[in-house]
C-alpha positions in Angstrom: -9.8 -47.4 54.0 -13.0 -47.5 55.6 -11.3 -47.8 59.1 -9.0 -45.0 58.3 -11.9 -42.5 56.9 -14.0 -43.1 60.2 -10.9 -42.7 62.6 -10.3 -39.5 61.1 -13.8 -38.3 60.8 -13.9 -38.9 64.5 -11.4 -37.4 65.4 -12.2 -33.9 63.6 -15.3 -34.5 65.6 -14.0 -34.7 68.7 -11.1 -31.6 68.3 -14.3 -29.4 67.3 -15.6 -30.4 70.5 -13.0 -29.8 72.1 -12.2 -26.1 70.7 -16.1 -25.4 71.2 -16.0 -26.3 75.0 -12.6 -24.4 75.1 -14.6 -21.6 73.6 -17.3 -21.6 76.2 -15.4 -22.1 79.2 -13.2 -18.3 77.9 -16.7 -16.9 77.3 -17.7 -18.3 80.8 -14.6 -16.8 82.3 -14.3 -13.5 80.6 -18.3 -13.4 82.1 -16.8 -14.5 85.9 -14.8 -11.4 85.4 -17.3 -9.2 85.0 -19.3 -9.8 87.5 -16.3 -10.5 90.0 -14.9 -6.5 88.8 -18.0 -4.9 89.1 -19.9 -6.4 92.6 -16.3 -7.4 94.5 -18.4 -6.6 97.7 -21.1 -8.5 96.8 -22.3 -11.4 99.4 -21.7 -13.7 97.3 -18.7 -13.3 95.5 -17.1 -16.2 97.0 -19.1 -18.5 95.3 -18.5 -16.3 91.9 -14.6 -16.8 92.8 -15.1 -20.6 93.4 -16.8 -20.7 90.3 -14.1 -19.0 88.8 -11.3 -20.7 90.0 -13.0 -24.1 89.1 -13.3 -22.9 85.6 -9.4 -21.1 85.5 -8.4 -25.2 86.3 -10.4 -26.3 83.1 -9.0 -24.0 81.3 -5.8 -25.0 82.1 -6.4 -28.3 81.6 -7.5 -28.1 78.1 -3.7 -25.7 77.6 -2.0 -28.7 78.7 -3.7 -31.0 76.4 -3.1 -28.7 73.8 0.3 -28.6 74.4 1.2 -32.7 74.3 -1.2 -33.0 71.1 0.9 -29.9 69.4 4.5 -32.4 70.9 3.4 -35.5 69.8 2.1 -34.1 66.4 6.0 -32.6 65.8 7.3 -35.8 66.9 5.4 -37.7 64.7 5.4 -35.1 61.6 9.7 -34.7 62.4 9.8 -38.8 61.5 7.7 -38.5 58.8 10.3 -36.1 57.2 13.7 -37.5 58.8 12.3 -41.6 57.3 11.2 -40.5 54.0 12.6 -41.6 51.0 15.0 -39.6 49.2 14.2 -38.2 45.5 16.2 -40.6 42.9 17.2 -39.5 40.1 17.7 -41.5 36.9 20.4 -41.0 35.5 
């Protein structure tokens, strides 16, 4: 039980992680956007637009991961109901 309480405990601390770097990279893009709508003939927008770009990928990125966790999660929840015993009744 030990094992099973640390697994999970880790890995609640790592999803939060997760969602709060998810968090900052929006906040960091929806910043990007900003800037990049209001100085587009700025001299250097082409690093803001790198910047951006970079961080639009990373976004991405965590979608994707997001997406196989959400898959394999249904998978695995799907079995759980499909396997389970059914009720007996005594009669």
């Amino acid at each position: 039980m030990e094992i099973t309480s640390m697994t999970i405990s880790y890995c609640k601390g790592k999803a939060k992680s997760i969602r709060n770097r998810e968090q900052d990279i929006i906040r960091e893009l929806d910043q990007l956007d900003a800037i990049i709508c209001n100085n587009f003939s700025s001299p250097n927008i082409e690093a803001v637009l790198l910047e951006y770009a970079n961080l639009k990928t990373s976004s991405n990125q965590f979608t994707k991961k997001m997406e196989n966790t959400l898959c394999f999660e249904q998978n695995v929840v799907g079995w759980k109901t499909e396997n389970a015993p059914q009720n007996i009744s005594s009669t």
